[in-house]
N, C-alpha and C positions, 0 to 999 in steps of 0.2 A: 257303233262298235259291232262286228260282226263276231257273229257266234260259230265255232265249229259245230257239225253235227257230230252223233254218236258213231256213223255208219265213217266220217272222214277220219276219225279219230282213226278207227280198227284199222281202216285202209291204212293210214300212216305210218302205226305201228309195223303191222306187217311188213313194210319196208324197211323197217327199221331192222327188225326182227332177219328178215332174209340178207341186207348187210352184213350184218353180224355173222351169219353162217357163211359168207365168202373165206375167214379162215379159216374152218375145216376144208377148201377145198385141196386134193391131192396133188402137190406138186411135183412131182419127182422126175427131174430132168434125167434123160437117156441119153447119156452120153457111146458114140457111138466108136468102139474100137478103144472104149478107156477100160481096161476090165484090173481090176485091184485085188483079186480073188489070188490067196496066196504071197499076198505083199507085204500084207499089215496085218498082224493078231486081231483074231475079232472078238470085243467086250461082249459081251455078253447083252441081249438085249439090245443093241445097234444095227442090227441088220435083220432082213425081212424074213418074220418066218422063225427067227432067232427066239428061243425064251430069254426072260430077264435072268437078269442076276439075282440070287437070294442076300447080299450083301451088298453094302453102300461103300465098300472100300473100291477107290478107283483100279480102272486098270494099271500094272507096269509098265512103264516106261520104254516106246518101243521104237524102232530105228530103223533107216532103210536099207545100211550098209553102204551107199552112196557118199560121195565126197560133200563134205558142210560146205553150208553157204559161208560166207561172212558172217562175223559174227557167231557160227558154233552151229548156226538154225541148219538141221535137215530138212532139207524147203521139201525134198521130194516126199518124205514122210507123211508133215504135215499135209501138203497136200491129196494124198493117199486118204489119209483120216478124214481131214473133212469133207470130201466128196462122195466118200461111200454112203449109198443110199441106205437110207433108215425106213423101217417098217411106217406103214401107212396105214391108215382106219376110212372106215363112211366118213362122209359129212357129219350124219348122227352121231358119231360120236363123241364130236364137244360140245356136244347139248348137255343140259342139265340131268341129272337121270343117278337113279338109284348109287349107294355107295357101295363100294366092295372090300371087305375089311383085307389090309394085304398080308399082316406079318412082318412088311419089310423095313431091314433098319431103316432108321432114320437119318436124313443127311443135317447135321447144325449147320447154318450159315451164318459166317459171322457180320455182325454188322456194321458200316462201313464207320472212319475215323476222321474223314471231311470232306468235304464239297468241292467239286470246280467251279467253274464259273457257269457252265449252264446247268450245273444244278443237279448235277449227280454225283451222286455217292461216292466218294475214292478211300483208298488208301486200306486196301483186303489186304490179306496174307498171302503169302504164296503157297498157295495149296492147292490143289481143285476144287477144295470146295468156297477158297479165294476169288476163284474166276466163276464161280459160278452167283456169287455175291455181284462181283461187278457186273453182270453180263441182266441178271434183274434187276440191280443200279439203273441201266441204261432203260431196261422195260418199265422200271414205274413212274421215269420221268417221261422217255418218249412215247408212252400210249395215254398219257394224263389229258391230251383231248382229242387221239386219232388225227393230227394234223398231219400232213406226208411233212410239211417243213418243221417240226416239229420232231419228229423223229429222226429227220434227214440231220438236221443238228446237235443234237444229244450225242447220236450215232458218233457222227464225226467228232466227238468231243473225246470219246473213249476209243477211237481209234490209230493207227500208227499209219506211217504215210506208203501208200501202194496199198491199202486196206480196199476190201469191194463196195465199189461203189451202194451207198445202203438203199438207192431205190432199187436196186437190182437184188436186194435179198430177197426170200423167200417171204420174210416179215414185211420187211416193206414193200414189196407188190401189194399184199394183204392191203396194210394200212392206206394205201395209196386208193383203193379199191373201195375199200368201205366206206373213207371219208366220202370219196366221189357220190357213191350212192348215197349216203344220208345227208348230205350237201342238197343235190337234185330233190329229193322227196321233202324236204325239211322248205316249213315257209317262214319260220320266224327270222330267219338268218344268227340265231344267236350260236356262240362255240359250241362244239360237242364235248360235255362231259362227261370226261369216264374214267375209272379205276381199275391199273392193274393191281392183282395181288401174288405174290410169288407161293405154288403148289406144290411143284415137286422138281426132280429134278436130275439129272443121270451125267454121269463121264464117258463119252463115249470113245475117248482114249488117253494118254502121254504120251510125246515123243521130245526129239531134241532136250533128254536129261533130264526132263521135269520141268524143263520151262517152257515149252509149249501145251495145251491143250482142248483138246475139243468139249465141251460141255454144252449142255442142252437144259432147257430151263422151260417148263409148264405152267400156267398161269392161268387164274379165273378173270375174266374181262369183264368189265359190267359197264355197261352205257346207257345213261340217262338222258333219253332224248327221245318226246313224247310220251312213252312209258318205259319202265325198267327191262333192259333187255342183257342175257347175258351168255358168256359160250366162252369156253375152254381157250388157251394158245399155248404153240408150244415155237419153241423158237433153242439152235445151233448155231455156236461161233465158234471159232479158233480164233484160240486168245495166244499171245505170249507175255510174259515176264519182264519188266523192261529192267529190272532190279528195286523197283520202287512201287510199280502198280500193273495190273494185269490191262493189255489191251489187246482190241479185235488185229488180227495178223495179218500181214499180206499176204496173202493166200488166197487162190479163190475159195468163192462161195461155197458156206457150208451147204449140206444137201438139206433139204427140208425136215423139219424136225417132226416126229409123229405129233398130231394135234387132237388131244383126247380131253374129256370131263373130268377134271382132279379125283383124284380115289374111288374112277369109274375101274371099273373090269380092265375096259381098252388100255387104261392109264398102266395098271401093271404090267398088264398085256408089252405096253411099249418101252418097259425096262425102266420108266419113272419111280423113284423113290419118294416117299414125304418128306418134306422140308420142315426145318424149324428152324423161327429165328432170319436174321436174311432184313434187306431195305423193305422198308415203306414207305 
């Protein structure tokens, strides 16, 4: 039976460790000649440069003035919302690291009322802070071992049909990113286990009457594999209302969520409120 050294351990870790920090990295797609400045009220704390909001009450209900889709949806709205670019931090910034007391209310999440079939949470309220329950539903089952096919199915489980493809979110680039590297570095070959837990959490707008909306959700990740390693996530959908349960929309891709250390500086910084309450 072969012994690791002390020296292969740290090397390992390290890997592991530098994985983990591939989600702070800045994603912010530039879209060229899309400019939304002047289209859609801007919350407070969603956009770059923006201060937060001193309140956990969501935005009002906002609209494009364009003709509805089917069904009632202001697609163009929606859309509007979830592409607008959100403030972005270092890499350092979902590391571990000092706490910064904020003052700010706090969001209750309620928690959910039964299970689907792959194992997430359903059946919120309709509220923001409804979809913001579902939308960490989907994060504590699909990052419970950083598998891209694992995420990729959760995803799709709380999704509507024409929803974005979920290796092409923001999160899951991420996830798809990390597995690979601690995959590669990792010689046991056993699963990676790891824990999300829901932190904080923001609305980053309403539109189409209340049943659509964009929410964004923060979270401490911790993966155990080699030694304890762990780092912030922050992750944005556009959900709608279907009348029964909140799901991701069709819509394109939300813009990348700010990704900060729970009740860091940055975390305020990025319009993140604390949470309470919410799936585990």
């Amino acid at each position: 039976m072969s012994m690791v050294s002390e020296e292969e351990q740290r090397a390992a870790r390290a890997k592991v460790i530098t994985a983990l920090g591939v989600f702070a990295l800045v994603l912010v797609a530039v879209i060229i000649g899309l400019i939304w400045a002047g289209h859609q009220s801007s919350p407070a704390g969603s956009d770059a440069g923006a201060a937060p909001s001193d309140a956990a009450t969501p935005p009002a209900a906002a609209g494009s003035g364009g003709p509805a889709a089917p069904g009632g949806w202001d697609v163009a709205a929606e859309t509007a919302l979830a592409t607008r670019l959100m403030r972005q931090f270092p890499d350092t910034a979902s590391m571990p690291q000092t706490l910064a007391p904020s003052g700010l209310p706090v969001i209750d999440v309620p928690d959910p009322t039964r299970t689907n079939t792959s194992g997430v949470g359903e059946g919120f309220p309709a509220t923001p802070e409804g979809a913001i329950g579902q939308l960490a539903a989907l994060e504590v089952v699909g990052l419970a071992d950083l598998n891209p096919d694992t995420y990729n199915a959760v995803y799709r489980s709380v999704s509507l049909p024409g929803a974005p493809d979920p290796a092409a979110t923001p999160l899951g680039v991420q996830v798809d990113k990390v597995y690979s590297q601690v995959v590669l570095q990792g010689s046991t070959g056993q699963p990676i286990s790891s824990r999300w837990q829901l932190a904080g959490a923001q609305v980053k707008g309403v539109t189409s009457g209340g049943r659509s909306v964009v929410v964004c959700v923060a979270g401490e990740l911790q993966l155990a594999q080699v030694n304890s390693a762990q780092t912030g996530t922050g992750d944005c959908q556009a959900m709608r209302w279907t009348g029964s349960d909140w799901r991701i929309a069709p819509v394109p891709v939300a813009s990348a969520a700010p990704v900060t250390w729970p009740g860091s500086p940055a975390f305020v910084q990025a319009g993140y409120h604390p949470t309470n309450g919410g799936p585990v």
